[in-house]
C-alpha positions in Angstrom: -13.2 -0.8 -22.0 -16.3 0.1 -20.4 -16.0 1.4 -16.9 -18.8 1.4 -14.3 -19.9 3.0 -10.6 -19.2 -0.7 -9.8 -15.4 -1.3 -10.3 -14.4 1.5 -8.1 -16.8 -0.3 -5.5 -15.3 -3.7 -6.1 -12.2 -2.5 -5.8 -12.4 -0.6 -2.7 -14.4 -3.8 -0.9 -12.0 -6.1 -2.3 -8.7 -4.2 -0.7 -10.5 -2.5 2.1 -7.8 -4.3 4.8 -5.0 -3.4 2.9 -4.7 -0.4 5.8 -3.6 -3.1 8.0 -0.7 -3.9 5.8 0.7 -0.5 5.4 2.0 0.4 9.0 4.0 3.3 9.1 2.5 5.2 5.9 -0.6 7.1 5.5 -2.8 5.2 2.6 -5.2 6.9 0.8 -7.9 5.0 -1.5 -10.4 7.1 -4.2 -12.5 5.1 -7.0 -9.2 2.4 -8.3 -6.5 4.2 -6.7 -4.3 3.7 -3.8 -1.8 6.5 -2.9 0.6 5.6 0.0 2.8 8.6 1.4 5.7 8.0 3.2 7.7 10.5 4.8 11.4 10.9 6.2 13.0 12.1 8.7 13.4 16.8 8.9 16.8 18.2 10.3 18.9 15.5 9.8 21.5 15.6 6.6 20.3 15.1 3.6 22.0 12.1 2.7 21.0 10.2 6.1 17.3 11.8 4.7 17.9 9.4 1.4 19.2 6.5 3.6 15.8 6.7 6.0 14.0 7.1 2.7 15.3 4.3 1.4 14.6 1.7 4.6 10.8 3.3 4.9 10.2 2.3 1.1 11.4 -0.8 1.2 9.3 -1.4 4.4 6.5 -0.9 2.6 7.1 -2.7 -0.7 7.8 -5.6 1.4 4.5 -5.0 3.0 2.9 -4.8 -0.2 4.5 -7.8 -1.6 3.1 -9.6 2.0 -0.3 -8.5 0.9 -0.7 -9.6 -2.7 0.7 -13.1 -1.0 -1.8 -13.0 1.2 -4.8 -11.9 -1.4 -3.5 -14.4 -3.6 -3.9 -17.3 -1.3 -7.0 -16.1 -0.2 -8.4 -16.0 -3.7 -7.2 -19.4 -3.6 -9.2 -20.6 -0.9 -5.8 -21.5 0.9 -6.4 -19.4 3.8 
């Protein structure tokens, strides 16, 4: 596979409003990479830490799932 200066480009362009989709998480984008850090709750117990953990992930996988939807359509010329 031969990689080029332009992939990392295209693929930053082409997902550049994917920010917009992640509320509530810090996103980070380098080269063909996004890193998304989400965070729970300090000085509760650690089980209610799991439980907020759990709801903030799945906030953001739905949000993600939203996105691809929404890319997909667009690539589709549907929207």
């Amino acid at each position: 596979m031969i990689k080029t200066i332009l992939t990392p480009t295209i693929f930053i362009s082409y997902h550049c409003d994917m920010y917009s989709f992640l509320a509530g998480a810090t996103s980070h984008m380098f080269a063909d990479d996004v890193v998304t850090i989400v965070s729970c709750q300090i000085g509760i117990r650690f089980t209610d830490q799991c439980i907020d953990l759990e709801k903030r992930l799945s906030k953001i996988l739905d949000q993600l799932e939203f996105y691809s939807v929404v890319v997909r359509l667009r690539n589709q010329n549907l929207i």
